[in-house]
C-alpha positions in Angstrom: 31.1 18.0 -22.0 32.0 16.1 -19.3 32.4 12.3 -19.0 32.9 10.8 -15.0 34.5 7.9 -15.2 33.3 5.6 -12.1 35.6 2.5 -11.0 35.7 0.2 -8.9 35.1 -3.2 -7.4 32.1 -5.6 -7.5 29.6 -4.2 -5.2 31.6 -1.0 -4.4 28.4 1.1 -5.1 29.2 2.0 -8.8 25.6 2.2 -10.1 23.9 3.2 -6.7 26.6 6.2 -7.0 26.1 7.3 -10.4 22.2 7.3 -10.2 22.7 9.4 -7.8 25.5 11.9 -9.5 22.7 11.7 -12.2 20.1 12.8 -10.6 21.8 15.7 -9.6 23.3 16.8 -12.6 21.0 15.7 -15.3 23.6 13.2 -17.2 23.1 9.9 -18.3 24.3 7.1 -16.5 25.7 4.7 -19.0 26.7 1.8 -16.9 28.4 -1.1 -17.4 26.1 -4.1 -17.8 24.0 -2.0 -20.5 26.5 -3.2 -23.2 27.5 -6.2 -21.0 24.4 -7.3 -21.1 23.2 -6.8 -24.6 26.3 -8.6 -26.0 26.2 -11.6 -23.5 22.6 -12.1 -25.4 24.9 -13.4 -28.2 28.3 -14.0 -27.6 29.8 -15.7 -24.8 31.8 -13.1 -22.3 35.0 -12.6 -22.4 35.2 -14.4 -26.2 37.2 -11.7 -28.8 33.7 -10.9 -30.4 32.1 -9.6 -27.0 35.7 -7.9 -26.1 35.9 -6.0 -29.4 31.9 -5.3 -29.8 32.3 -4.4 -25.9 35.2 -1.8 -26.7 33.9 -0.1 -29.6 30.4 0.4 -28.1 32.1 2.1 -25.1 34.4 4.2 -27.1 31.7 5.2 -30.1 29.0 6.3 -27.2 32.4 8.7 -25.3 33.2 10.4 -28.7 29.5 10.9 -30.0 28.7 12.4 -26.4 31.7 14.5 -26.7 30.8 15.7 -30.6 27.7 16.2 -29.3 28.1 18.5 -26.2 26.2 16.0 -23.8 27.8 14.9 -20.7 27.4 11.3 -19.2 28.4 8.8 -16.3 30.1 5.5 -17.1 30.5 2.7 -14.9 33.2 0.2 -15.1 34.5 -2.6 -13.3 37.9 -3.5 -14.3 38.8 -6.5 -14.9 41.4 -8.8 -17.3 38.9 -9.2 -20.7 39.4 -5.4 -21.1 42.1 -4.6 -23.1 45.2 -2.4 -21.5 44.7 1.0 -22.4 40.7 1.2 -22.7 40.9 4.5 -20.4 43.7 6.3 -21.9 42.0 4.9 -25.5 38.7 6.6 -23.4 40.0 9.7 -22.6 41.4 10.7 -26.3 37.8 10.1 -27.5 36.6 12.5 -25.6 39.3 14.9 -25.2 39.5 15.4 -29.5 36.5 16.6 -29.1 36.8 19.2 -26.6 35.3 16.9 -23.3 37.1 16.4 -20.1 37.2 12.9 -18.3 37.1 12.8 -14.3 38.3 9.1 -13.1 36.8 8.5 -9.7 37.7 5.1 -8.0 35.0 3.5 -5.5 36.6 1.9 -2.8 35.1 -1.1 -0.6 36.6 -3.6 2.1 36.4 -7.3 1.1 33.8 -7.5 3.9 31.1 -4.7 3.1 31.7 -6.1 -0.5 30.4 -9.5 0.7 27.5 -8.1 2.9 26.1 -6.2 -0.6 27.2 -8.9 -3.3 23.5 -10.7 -2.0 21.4 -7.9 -1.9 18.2 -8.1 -3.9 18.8 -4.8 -6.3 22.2 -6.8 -7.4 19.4 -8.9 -9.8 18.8 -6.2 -11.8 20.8 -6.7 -14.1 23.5 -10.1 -14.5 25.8 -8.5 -11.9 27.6 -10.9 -9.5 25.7 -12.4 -6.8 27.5 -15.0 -5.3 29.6 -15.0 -2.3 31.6 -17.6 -3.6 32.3 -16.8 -7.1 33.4 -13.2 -5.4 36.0 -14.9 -3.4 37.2 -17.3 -6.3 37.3 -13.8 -8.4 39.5 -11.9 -5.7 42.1 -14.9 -5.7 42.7 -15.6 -9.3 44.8 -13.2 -11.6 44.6 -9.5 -11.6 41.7 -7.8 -12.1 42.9 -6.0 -14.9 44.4 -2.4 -15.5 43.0 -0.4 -13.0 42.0 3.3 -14.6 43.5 6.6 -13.5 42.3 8.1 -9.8 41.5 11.8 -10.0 39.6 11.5 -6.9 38.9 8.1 -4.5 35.5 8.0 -2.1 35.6 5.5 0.3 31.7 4.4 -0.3 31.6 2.6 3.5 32.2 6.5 4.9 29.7 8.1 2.7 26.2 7.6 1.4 26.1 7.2 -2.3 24.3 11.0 -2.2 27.4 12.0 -0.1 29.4 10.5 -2.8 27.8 12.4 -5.7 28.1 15.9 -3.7 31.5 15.3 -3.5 32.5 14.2 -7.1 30.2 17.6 -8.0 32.6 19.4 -5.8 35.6 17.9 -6.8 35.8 18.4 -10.4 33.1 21.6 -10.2 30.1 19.9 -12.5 27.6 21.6 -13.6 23.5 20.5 -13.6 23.0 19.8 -18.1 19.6 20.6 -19.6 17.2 17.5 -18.8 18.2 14.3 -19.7 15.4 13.2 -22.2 15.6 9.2 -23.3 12.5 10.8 -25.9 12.2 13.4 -27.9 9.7 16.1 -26.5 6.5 16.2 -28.8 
């Protein structure tokens, strides 16, 4: 079982990247705003009931996938409401049950980040939009514990296909069976 761990920055490509990786190797992507998202539709982000929900949703979905032999992509954006240690906390979930994590940072410049922060497919989901609230964002505290780097891609260099050939190469993934949200009847 293997669990790729994609980091990085608003905007950096995270989900464009591991829809691609996906597609490839027939894992899930379990991205970020999935749990975001569901627990924003009750409790305000950031508050301890999101952050704790947030965490054990993340952590639960890592060890079932390792007990259950079935590789995925996760998506993360790190930032200071996650609490330190959620990728070593990751990586023991999976690892007691026999799965390996691969970190891969996503890396942007502050001006590429701006250009995409507006495009259209950012509304998907409740990502950041907003020029402004970017900037604000980059200039207040940290942006939180930033997760191991087993392998950086420079996502202005390569295409987000370019990307997932390379994180295939680098940690030698193999294609799983087919990724069925149903079961078959």
């Amino acid at each position: 079982m293997d669990l790729v761990f994609v980091h990085g920055a608003a905007a950096a490509g995270k989900l464009t990247v591991a829809r691609a990786l996906g597609a490839r190797l027939n894992f899930g992507v379990f991205h970020n705003h999935l749990i975001v998202d569901a627990l924003t539709a009750v409790f305000t982000f950031g508050t301890p009931p999101f952050v704790t929900l947030r965490e054990e949703f993340w952590i639960s979905t890592f060890r079932e996938a390792a007990r259950a032999g079935t590789s995925l992509i996760f998506t993360f954006a790190p930032e200071p409401t996650v609490l330190a240690g959620f990728a070593d906390r990751a990586r023991a979930a999976v690892e007691e049950h026999g799965g390996r994590v691969s970190f891969v940072q996503l890396a942007v410049s502050s001006a590429e980040q701006e250009r995409r922060i507006g495009r259209a497919d950012r509304h998907e989901f409740a990502k950041l939009t907003d020029v402004e609230t970017l900037r604000r964002l980059r200039s207040d505290e940290a942006d939180g514990e930033i997760p191991p780097v087993d392998l950086r891609i420079d996502t202005e260099q390569l295409s987000p296909e370019e990307a997932a050939d390379a994180i295939i190469r680098a940690f030698a993934l193999a294609p799983s069976g087919e990724h069925s949200r149903y079961p078959s009847v």
